[in-house]
C-alpha positions as CSV (number, residue, x, y, z in Angstrom):
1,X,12.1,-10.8,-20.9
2,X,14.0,-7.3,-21.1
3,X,11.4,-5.5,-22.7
4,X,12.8,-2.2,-23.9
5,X,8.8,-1.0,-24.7
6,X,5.4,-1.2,-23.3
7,X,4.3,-2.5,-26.3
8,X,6.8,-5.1,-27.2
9,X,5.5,-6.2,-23.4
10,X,1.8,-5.9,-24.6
11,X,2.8,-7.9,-27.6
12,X,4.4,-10.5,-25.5
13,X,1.7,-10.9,-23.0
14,X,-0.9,-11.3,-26.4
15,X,1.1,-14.3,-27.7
16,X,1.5,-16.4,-24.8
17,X,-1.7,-15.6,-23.9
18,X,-1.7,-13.4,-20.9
19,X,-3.4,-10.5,-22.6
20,X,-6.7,-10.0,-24.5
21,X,-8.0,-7.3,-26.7
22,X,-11.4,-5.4,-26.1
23,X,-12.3,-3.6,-29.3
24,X,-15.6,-2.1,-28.2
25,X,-15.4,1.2,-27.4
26,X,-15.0,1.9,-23.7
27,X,-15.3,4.8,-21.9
28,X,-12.7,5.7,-19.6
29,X,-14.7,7.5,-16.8
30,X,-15.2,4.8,-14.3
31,X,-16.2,2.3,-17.3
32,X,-12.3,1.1,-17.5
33,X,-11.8,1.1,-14.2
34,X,-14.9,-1.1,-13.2
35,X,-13.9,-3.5,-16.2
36,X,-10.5,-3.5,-14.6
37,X,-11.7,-4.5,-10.9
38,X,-13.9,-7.5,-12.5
39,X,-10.7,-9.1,-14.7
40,X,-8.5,-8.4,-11.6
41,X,-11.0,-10.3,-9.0
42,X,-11.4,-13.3,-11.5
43,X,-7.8,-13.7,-11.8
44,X,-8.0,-12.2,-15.6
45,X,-5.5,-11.3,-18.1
46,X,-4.2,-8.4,-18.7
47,X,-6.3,-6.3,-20.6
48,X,-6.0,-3.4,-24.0
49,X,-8.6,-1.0,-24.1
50,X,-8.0,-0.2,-28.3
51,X,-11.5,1.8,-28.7
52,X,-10.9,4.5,-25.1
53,X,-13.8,6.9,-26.2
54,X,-12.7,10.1,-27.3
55,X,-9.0,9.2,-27.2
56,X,-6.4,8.4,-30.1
57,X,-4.1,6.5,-27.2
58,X,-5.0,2.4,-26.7
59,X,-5.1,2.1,-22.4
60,X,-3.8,-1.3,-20.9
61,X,-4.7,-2.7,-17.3
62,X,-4.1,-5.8,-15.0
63,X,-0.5,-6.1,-16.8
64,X,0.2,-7.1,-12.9
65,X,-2.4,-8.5,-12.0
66,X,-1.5,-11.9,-10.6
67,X,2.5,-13.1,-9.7
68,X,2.5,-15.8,-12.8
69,X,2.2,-12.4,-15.0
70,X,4.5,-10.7,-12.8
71,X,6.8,-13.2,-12.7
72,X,6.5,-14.2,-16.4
73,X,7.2,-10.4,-17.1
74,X,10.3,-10.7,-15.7
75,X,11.4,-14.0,-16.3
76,X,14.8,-13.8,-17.5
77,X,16.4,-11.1,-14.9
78,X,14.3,-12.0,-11.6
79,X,16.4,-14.8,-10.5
80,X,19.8,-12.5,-11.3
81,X,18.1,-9.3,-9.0
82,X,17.6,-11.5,-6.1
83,X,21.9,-13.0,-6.8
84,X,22.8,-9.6,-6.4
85,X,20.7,-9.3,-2.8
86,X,22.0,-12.2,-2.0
87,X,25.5,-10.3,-2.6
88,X,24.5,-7.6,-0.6
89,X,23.6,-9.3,2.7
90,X,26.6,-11.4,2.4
91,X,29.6,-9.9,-0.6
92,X,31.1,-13.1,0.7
93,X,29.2,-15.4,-1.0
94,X,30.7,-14.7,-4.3
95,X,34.2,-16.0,-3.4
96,X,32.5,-19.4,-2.0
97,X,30.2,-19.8,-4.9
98,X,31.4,-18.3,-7.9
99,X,30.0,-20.3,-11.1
100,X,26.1,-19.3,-8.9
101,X,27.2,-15.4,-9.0
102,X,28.9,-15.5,-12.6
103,X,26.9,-13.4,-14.3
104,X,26.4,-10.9,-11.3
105,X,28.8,-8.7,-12.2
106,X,26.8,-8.1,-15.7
107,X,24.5,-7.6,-13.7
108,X,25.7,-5.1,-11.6
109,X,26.9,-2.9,-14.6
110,X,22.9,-2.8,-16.2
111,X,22.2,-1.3,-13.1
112,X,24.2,1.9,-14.7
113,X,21.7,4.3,-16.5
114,X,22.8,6.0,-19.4
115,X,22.6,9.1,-21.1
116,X,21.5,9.2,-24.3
117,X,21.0,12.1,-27.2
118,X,17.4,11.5,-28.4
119,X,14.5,9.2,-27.1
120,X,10.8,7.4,-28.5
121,X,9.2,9.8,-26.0
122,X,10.0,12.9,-27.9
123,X,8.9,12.0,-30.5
124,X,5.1,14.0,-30.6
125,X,3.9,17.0,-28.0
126,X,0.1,17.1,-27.3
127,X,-2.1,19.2,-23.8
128,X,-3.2,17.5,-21.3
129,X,-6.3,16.9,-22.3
130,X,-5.5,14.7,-25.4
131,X,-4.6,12.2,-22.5
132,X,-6.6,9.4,-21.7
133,X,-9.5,10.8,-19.5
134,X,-9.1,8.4,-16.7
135,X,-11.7,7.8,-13.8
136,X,-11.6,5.7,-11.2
137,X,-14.8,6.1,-8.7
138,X,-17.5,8.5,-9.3
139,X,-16.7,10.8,-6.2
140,X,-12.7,11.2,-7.7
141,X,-12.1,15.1,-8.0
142,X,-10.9,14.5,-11.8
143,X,-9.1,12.6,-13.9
144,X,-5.7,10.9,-12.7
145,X,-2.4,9.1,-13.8
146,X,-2.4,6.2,-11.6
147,X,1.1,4.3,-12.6
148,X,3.0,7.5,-12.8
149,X,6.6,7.3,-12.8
150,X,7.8,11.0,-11.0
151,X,11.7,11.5,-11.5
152,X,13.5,14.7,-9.5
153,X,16.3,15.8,-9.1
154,X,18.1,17.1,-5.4
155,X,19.2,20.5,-7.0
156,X,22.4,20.4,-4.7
157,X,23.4,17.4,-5.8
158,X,21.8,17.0,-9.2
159,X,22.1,13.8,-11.2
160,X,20.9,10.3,-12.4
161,X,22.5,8.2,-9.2
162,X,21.0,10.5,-6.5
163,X,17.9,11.2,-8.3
164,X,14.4,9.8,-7.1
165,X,11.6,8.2,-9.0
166,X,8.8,7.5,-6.8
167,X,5.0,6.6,-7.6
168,X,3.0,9.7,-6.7
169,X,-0.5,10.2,-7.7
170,X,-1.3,13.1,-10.4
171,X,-4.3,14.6,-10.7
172,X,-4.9,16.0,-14.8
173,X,-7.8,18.1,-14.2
174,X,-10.4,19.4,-12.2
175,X,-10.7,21.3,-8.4
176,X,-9.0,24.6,-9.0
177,X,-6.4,23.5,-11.8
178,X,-5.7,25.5,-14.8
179,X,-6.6,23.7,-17.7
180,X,-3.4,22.0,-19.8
181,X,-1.0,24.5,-17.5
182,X,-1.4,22.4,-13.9
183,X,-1.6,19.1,-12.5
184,X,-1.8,18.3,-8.9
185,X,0.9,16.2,-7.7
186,X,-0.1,14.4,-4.5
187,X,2.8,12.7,-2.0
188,X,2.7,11.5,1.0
189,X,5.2,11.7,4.0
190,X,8.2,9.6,4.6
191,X,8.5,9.6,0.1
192,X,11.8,10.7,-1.4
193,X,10.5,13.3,-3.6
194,X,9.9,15.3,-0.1
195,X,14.1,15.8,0.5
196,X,13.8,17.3,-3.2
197,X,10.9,19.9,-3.0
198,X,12.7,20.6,0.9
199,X,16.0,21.3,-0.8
200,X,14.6,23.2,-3.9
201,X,12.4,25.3,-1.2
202,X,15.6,26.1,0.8
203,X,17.4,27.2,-2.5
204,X,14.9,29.4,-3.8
205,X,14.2,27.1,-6.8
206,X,11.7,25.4,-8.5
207,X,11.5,21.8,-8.4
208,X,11.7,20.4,-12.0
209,X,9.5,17.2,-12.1
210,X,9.5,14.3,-15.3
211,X,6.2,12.2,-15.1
212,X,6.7,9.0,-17.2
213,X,4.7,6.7,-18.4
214,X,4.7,3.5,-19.3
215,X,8.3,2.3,-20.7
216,X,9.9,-1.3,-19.3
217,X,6.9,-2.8,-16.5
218,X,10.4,-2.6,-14.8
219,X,10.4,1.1,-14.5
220,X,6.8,1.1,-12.9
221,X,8.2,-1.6,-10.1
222,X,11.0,0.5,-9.4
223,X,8.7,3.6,-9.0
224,X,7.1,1.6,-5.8
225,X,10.4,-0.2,-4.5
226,X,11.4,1.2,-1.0
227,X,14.5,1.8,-1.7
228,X,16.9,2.9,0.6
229,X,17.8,7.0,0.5
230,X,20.5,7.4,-2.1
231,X,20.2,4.3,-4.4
232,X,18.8,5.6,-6.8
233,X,15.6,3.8,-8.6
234,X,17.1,3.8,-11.9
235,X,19.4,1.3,-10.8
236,X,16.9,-1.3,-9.4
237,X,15.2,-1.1,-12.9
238,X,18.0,-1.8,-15.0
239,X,18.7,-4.6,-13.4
240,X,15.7,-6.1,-13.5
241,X,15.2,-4.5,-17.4
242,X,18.0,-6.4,-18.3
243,X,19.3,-3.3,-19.8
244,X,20.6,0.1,-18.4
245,X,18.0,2.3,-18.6
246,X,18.5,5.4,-21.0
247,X,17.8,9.2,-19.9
248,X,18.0,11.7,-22.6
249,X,20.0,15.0,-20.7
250,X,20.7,17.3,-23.4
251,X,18.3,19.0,-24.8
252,X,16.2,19.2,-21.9
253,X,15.7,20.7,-18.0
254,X,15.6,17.4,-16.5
255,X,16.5,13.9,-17.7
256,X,13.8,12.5,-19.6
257,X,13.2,8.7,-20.0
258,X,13.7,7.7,-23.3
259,X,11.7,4.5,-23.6
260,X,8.7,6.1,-22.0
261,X,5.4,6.2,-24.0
262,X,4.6,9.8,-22.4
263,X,6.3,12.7,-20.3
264,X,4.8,15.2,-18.6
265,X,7.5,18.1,-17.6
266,X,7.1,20.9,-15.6
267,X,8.2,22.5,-12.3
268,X,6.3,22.5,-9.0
269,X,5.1,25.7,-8.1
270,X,7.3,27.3,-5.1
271,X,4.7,29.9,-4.7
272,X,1.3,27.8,-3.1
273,X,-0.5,24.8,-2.7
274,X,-3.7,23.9,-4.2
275,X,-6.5,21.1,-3.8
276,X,-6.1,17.8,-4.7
277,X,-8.6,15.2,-4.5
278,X,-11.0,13.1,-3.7
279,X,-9.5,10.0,-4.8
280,X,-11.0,6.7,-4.2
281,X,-7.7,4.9,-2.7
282,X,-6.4,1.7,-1.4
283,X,-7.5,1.6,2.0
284,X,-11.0,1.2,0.4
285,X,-12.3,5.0,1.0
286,X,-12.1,8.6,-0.9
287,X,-8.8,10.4,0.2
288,X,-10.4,13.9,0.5
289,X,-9.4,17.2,-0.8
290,X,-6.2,18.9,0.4
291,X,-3.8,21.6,-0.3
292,X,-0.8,19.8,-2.4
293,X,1.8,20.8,-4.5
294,X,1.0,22.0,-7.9
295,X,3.0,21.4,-10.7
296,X,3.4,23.7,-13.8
297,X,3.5,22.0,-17.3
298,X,6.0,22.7,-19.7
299,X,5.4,20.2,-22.3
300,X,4.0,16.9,-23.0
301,X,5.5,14.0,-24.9
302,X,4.8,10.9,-26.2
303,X,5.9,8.4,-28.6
304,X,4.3,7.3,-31.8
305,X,3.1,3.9,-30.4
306,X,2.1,5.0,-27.0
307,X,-0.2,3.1,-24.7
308,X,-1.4,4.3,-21.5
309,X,-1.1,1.6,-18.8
310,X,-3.7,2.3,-15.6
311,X,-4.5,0.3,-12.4
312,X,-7.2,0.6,-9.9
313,X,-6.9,1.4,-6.6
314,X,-9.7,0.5,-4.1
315,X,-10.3,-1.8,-1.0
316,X,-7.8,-4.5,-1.2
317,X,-7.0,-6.6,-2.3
318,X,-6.7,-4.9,-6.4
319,X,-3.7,-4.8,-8.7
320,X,-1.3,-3.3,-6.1
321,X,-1.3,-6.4,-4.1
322,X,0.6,-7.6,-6.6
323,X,3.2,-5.5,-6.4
324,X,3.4,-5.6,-2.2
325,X,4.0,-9.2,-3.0
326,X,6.4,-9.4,-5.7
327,X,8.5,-6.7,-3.6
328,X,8.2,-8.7,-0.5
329,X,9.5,-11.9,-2.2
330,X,12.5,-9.7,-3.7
331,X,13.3,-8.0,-0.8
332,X,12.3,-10.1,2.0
333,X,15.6,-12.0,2.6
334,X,16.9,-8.2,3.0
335,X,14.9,-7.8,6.2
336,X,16.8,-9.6,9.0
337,X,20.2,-7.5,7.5
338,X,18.3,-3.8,8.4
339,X,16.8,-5.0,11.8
340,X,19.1,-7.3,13.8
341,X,17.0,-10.3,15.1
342,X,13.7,-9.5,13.1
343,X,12.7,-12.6,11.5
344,X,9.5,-11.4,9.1
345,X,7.5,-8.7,8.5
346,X,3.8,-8.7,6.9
347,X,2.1,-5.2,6.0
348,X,-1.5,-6.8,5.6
349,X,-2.7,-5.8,2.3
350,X,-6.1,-6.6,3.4
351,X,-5.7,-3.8,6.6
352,X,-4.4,-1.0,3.6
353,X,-1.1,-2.3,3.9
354,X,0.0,0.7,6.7
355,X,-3.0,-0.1,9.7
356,X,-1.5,-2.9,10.5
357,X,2.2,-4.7,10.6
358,X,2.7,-8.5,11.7
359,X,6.5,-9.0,12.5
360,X,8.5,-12.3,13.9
361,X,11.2,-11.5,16.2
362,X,13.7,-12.8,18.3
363,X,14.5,-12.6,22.0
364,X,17.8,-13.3,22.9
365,X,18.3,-11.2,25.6
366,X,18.7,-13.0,28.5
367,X,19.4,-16.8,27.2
368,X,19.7,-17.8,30.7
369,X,15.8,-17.3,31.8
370,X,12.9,-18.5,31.0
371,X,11.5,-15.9,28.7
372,X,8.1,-14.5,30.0
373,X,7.9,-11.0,28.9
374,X,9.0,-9.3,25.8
375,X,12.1,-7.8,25.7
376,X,14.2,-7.5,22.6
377,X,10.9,-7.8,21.0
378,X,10.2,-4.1,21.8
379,X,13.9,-3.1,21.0
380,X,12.5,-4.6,17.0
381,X,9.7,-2.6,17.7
382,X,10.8,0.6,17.9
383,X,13.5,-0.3,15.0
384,X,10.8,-1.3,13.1
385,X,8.4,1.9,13.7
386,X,12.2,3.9,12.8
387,X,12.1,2.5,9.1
388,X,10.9,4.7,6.6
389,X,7.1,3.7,5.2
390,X,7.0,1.3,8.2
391,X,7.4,3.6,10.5
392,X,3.0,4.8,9.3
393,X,2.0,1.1,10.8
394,X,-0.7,2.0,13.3
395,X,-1.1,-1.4,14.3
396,X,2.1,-3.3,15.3
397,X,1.6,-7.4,16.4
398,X,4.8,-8.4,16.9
399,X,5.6,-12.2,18.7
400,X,9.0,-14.4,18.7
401,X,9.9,-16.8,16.5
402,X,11.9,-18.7,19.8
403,X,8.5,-20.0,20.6
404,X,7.4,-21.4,17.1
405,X,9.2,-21.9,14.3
406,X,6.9,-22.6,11.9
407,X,4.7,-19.7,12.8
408,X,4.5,-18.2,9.3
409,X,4.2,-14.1,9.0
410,X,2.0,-14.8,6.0
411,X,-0.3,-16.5,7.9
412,X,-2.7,-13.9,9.5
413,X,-5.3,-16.0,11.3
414,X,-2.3,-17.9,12.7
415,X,-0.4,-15.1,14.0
416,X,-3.5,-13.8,15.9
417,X,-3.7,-16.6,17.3
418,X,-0.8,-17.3,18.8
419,X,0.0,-14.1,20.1
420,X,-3.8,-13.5,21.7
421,X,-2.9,-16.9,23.5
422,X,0.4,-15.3,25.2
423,X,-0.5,-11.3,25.9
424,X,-0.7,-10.2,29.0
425,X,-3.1,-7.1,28.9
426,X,-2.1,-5.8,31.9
427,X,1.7,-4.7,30.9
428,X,2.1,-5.9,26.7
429,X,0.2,-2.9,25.2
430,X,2.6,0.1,24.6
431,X,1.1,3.0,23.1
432,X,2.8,6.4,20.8
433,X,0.2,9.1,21.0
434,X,0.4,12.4,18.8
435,X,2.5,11.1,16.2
436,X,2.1,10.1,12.6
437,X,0.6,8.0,11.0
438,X,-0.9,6.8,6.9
439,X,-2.0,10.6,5.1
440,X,-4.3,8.3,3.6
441,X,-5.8,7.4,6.9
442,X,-8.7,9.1,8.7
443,X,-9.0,7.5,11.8
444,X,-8.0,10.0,14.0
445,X,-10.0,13.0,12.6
446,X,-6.7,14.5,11.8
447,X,-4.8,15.1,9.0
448,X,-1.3,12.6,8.6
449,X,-1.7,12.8,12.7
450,X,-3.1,9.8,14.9
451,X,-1.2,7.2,17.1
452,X,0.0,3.6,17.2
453,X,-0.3,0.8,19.4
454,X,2.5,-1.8,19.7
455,X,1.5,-5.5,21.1
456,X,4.5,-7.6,22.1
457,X,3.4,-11.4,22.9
458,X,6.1,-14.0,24.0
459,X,6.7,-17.1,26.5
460,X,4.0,-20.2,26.4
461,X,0.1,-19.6,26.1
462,X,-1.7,-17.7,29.1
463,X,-5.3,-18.5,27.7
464,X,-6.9,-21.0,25.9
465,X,-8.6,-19.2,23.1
466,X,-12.4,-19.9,22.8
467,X,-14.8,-20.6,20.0
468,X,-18.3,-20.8,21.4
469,X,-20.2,-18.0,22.7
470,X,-20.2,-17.5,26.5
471,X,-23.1,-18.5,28.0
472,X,-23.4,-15.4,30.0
473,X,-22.6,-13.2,27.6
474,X,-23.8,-9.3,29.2
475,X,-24.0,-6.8,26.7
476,X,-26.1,-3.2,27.0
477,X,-29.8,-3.6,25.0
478,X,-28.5,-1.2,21.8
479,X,-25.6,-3.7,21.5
480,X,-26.8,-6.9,19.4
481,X,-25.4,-9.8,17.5
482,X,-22.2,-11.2,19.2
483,X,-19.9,-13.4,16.4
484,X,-16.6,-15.2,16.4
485,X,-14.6,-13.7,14.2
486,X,-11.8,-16.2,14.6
487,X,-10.3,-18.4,18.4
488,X,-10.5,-15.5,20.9
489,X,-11.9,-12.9,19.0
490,X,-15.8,-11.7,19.2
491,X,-17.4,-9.1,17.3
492,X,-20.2,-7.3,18.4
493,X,-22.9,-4.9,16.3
494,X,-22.9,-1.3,17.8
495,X,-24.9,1.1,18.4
496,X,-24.2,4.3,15.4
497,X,-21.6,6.4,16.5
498,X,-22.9,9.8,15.8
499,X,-22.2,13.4,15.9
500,X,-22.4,13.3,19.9
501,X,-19.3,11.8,20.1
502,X,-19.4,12.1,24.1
503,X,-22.8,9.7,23.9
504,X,-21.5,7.7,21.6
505,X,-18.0,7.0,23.4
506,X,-19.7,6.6,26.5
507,X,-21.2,3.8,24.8
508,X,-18.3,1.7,25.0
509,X,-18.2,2.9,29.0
510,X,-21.6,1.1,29.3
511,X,-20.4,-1.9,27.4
512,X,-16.8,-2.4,29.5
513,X,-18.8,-2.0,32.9
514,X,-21.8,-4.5,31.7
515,X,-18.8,-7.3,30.8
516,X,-16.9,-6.7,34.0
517,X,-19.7,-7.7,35.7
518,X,-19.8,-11.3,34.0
519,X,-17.3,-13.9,35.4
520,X,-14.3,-13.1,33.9
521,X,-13.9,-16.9,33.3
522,X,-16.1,-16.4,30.8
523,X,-14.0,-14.2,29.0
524,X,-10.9,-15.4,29.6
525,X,-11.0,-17.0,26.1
526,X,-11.9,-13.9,24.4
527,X,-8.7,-11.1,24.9
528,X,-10.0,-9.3,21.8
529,X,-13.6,-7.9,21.4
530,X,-14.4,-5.6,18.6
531,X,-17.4,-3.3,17.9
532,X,-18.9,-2.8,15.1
533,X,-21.2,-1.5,12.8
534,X,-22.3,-5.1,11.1
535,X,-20.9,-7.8,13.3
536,X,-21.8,-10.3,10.6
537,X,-20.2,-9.0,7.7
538,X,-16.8,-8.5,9.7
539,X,-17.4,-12.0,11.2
540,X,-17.8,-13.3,7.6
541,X,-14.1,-13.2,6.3
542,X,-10.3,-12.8,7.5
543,X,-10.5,-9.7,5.1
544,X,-13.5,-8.2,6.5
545,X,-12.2,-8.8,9.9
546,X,-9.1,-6.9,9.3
547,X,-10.1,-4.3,6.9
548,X,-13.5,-2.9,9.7
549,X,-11.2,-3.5,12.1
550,X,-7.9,-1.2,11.4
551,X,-9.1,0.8,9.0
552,X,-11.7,2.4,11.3
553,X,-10.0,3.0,14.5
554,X,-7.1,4.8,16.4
555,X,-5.9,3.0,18.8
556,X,-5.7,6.0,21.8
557,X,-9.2,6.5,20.8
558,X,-10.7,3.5,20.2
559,X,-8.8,0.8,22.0
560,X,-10.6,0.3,25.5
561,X,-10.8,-2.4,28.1
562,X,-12.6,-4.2,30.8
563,X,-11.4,-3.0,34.3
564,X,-8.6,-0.2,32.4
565,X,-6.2,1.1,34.2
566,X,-3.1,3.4,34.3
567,X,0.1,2.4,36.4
568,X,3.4,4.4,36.0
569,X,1.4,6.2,32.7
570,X,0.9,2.7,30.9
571,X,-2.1,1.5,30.7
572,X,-3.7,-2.0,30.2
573,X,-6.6,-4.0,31.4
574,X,-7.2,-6.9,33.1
575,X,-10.2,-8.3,31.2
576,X,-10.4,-8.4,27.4
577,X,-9.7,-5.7,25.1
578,X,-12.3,-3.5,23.6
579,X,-11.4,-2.1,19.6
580,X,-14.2,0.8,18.6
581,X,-14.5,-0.2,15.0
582,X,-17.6,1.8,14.3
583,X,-17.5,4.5,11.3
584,X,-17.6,7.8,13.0
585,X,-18.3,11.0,11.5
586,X,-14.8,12.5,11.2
587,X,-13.9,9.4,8.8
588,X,-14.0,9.3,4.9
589,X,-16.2,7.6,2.5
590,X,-15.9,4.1,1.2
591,X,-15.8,3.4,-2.1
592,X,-19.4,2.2,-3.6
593,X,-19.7,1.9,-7.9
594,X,-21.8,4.0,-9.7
595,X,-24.7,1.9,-10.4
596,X,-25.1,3.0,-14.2
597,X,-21.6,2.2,-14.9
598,X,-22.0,-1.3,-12.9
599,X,-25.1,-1.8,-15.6
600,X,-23.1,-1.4,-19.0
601,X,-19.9,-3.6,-17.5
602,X,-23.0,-6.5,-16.9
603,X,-23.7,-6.4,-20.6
604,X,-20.2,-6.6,-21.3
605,X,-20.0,-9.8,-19.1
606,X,-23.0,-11.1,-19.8
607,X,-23.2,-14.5,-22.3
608,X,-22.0,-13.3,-25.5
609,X,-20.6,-10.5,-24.5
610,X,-16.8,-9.1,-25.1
611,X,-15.8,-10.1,-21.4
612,X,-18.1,-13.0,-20.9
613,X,-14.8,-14.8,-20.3
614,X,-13.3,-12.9,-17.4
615,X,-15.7,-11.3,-15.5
């Protein structure tokens, strides 16, 4: 349905059942947001917070928190969004089936925004700190928006079709923020908003920033889409709105979304940065404090029946697996048109989404040989690692679809599976040191810096993968508890990697040299070896495999192998590969509850109680 409000979408959800009501009062520092992770890991409703302690504004959550609601949100203008993809990876297909692409050209012209005199949104002005109070984890540096909707402006070539509305983290209060004057606004590389604040720097200006939310769930999608530079995000949310989207442009500095249910305009401060953070984020750690951009307020709006929609961000998978998903599934078919030959592409939300990227490719090459090394697969490669937000992947598995065409991106445990059985150690690992990688990630000690590893697998298998321990399994005395994780790969507990990080890497040394002296027959059914801190917990799922695995390591630190080498500057090995999973000193906290928070949600759940149902 077009919904033109939040809460004609609230209201929806409510009568077909896809929303309850909590009426007890909640508290919206880390009570909410613990409430929310429970409904969203039961596969809950959506969820209105109507009682927020010491708030006059309801909160909603988990409004996408599985694809039926997604979906069901969007019900009448999904289907027309993917026709007009379908137009523009092949414009040809409307001539050969018109009465399918009828209505695209409606379509097409929603995608207009338009300006408008007055909006909902302006109707009230509060502070700051009339806002919902919002906590997520108990180490967060403050309060946060965390579905913000940030529109700017290029100030050389101002207007609604080259503007940008990205979804940037906002920080209300707290570090070294002047109260109800500043908000940190926290972006990351390779986002849009970064040309803006470039070009407005370069001019001498400030950049003048609009933070919405709530409006059409449609905005908030669009917000996250990654849209190619110079389609502007306003389009991709009218269509799926069903409805151009309306900006009210006169009697402000910047166009203001009219349907929003709050605004928060300002300027970002040319003159400095300030801390932001910690934030407890999606790979399942605190983002630390760092200088960011600071925004000045101007005013704040909202509209007389606002709600404040929140997710929860945390170890995946949460709320924003959702929207990876729903995105994949409207812009996957795009794929194969940006990156000739690419089949698929996965960002594994259980990774973080950026540590690691499964891809399908193609090798065409040279048609005429037997294909036993990868070729055009590392021409997709590099393409792929040239793309805007995939260009962060740290981890890149990438194999050909020539030698299974079922293989399924989607389908993690098979992917690693087939392309452990074909990599050739020795010459299929391709490194990029000093280069960037996830600002979110701390595996490299350093600051949006790190490296990325590439692995390229084609041809038929060269190993057997194995699922039984070897026999004569070698392993140095502080390293203990060897487990499958899945065919060919074994995980093995660690000793701590500590503050005498020569020690502790030289740990690793001891280990290589111990399972080089084993038969390497033994290993041969074992190409990937990871060590860890707790062998049995990453043993114990798919998720925990992936998450220990390439969330804590940088691949030219931590990737190491029996009998390593270096030939013409590449290196390999020619036993198994070694990946130092270990927490190390350097990296950030994960993300643990705050046990007297944990103890008022139980009564909530427990029998009787208000969420009894759900949690």
């Amino acid at each position: 349905m077009g919904y033109r409000s939040l809460r004609q979408c609230v209201t929806d959800l409510e009568k077909n059942g896809h929303l309850v009501r909590i009426e007890d009062e909640i508290d919206a520092q880390l009570e909410a947001a613990e409430i929310q992770r429970r409904v969203y890991a039961s596969g809950g409703p959506a969820v209105l917070f109507t009682n927020v302690k010491g708030c006059q504004f309801p909160m909603v959550s988990n409004l996408f928190g599985t694809m039926e609601r997604a979906r069901f949100m969007f019900r009448d203008t999904l289907e027309s969004v993917r026709r007009l993809i379908e137009l523009k990876i092949d414009p040809s297909q409307l001539m050969k089936h018109p009465l399918r692409y009828a209505a695209s050209p409606f379509s097409a012209l929603r995608m207009l925004p338009k300006k408008c005199g007055k909006g909902a949104v302006l109707e009230n002005e509060i502070s700051l700190d009339q806002l919902p109070n919002m906590v997520s984890w108990p180490d967060d540096g403050g309060p946060y928006v965390t579905l913000p909707q940030v529109y700017t402006e290029d100030v050389r070539t101002p207007g609604l079709m080259k503007s940008n509305l990205g979804m940037y983290r906002v920080q209300l209060a707290g570090n070294e923020y002047r109260t109800n004057k500043e908000v940190g606004l926290h972006y990351q590389i390779h986002r849009g908003i970064g040309v803006h604040h470039a070009a407005a720097l370069a001019a001498g200006k400030p950049l003048k920033v609009n933070i919405f939310v709530g409006g059409t769930p449609a905005m908030t999608l669009a917000a996250v889409m990654p849209l190619p530079e110079g389609l502007s995000e306003l389009q991709f949310a009218g269509a799926l709105a069903g409805h151009r989207i309306p900006m009210v442009g006169k009697q402000v500095d910047l166009p203001i979304y009219a349907d929003a249910d709050f605004c928060i305009s300002g300027e970002i401060d040319p003159a400095g940065l300030k801390p932001e953070g910690p934030f407890g984020d999606h790979l399942g750690y605190y983002s630390l404090a760092h200088p960011f951009p600071v925004m000045r307020i101007k005013k704040v709006y909202h509209r007389h029946d606002a709600i404040w929609p929140f997710t929860v961000v945390g170890r995946p998978p949460q709320e924003d697996t959702t929207f990876g998903a729903l995105i994949h599934e409207i812009t996957g078919p795009v794929i194969p048109t940006v990156i000739p030959g690419l089949k698929a592409v996965n960002a594994v939300d259980a990774a973080g989404v950026h540590p690691l990227l499964l891809a399908i490719g193609s090798e065409r090459y040279v048609p005429y040989e037997e294909t036993t090394r990868p070729k055009e697969l590392l021409t997709q490669a590099n393409a792929i690692l040239g793309q805007g937000q995939m260009s962060l992947a740290k981890y890149l598995m990438i194999v050909s679809a020539q030698d299974d065409e079922k293989l399924d991106v989607e389908d993690i445990a098979s992917v690693f599976q087939h392309l452990l059985q074909r990599i050739d150690l020795r010459r299929d690992l391709h490194f990029q040191t000093e280069t960037t990688i996830d600002t979110l990630d701390y595996s490299s000690g350093q600051f949006n810096h790190g490296s990325k590893l590439v692995m390229a697998a084609v041809g038929k298998p060269i190993r057997e993968l194995r699922t039984e321990l070897p026999s004569d399994l070698k392993v140095p005395d502080n390293f203990r508890e060897p487990k499958i994780c899945l065919p060919g790969i074994l995980a093995i507990t660690g000793p701590k990697f500590t503050e005498d990080i020569e020690a502790s890497r030289k740990a690793i040394d001891k280990l290589t040299s111990s399972l080089a002296s084993m038969d390497q027959n033994s290993l041969k059914g074992f190409p990937l070896i990871l060590v860890v801190d707790d062998s049995p917990f990453t043993s114990t799922s798919l998720n925990n495999l992936v998450w220990t695995t390439f969330t804590r390591s940088n691949p030219a630190d931590d990737v190491h192998g029996v009998n390593a080498f270096i030939e013409r500057k590449h290196w390999g090995c020619t036993g198994p590969m070694l990946i130092d999973a270990r927490i190390k000193p350097w990296h950030a906290p994960p993300l643990v509850e705050d046990p007297e928070v944990t103890k008022r949600v139980d009564a909530l759940a427990a029998k009787g109680g208000p969420l009894a149902r759900y949690l």
